[in-house]
N, C-alpha and C positions, 0 to 999 in steps of 0.2 A: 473377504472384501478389502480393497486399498484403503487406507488411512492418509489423514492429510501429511503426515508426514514420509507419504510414501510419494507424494505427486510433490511436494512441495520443493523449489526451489532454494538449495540451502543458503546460498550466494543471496544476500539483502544490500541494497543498494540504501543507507540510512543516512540521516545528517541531521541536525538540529535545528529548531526552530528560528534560529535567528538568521537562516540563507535567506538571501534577497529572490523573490519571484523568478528575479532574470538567472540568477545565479542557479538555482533547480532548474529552469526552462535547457539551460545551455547545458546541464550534468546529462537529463533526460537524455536531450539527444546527442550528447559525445557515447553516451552507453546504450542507446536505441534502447531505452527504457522504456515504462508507459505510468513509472511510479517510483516514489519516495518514501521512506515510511522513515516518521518522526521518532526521534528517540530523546529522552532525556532522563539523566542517570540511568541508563539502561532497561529504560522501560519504553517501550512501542506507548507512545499518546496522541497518533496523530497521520494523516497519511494524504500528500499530494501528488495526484493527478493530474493527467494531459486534460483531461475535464477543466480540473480545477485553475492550472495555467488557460486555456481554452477564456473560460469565463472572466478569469481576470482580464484578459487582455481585451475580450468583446464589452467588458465595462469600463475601460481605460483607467484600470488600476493604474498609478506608480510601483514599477514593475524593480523599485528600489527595497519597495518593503518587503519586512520579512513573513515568507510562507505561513508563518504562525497566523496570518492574516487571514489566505486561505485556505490552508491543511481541515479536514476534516477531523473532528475534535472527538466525535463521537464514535471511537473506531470499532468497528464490527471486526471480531479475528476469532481462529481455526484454534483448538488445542490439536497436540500431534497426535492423538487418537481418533480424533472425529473422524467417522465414515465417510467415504467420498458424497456418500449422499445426503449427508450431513452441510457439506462444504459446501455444493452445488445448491442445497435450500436453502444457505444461508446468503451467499451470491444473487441467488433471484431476488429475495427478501429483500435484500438492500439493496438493490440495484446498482453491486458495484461488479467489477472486472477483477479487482486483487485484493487479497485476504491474507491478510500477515498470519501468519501460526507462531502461537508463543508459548511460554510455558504459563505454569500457574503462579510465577509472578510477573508476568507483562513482560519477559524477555526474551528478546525476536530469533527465532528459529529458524525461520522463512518465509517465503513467499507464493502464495497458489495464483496463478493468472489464471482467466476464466479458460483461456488455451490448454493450461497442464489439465482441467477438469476435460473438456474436450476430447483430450487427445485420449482420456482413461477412460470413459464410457463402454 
């Protein structure tokens, strides 16, 4: 059976809490992303979304501050062993689209979009 580290995306598009809203908005889509995953000292704490741009902007956030604002804090992520089926329940559960895999100390490995699960069914 595929492991997360077999579907996962080694390429992490990462950057630190202190980018401005606008500033991830405009990264997103120079790199036709759909995600950001937060890093500091080398640890994944945190992960912004087209969602989460999406909402800031439908509540007229000041699109100056920074993502720390609204990165999601509570980050749900893959170890590189987890089963694909694994990965997939843990995506439903949280109802998110991307799932950083890290190692066993929070240091980012990659990236599963709900696509790469898809595509290995």
């Amino acid at each position: 059976m595929k492991t997360a580290k077999d579907i996962m995306s080694p390429i992490i598009f990462a950057t630190d809490p202190n980018l401005s809203i606008l500033d991830a908005a405009r990264e997103m889509a120079i790199r036709n992303i759909g995600s950001l995953l937060i890093v500091e000292k080398g640890k994944a704490v945190g992960i912004v979304t087209e969602r989460d741009i999406l909402k800031a902007l439908g509540e007229g956030m000041d699109l100056s501050q920074p993502i720390s604002k609204i990165m999601s804090k509570d980050l749900i992520t893959a170890a590189p062993d987890d089963p694909l089926t694994t990965v997939k329940e843990k995506m439903i559960k949280a109802n998110v689209r991307h799932l950083p895999v890290v190692d066993e100390n929070g240091f980012p490995l990659g990236i599963i979009s709900i696509r790469d699960v898809l595509a290995n069914l």
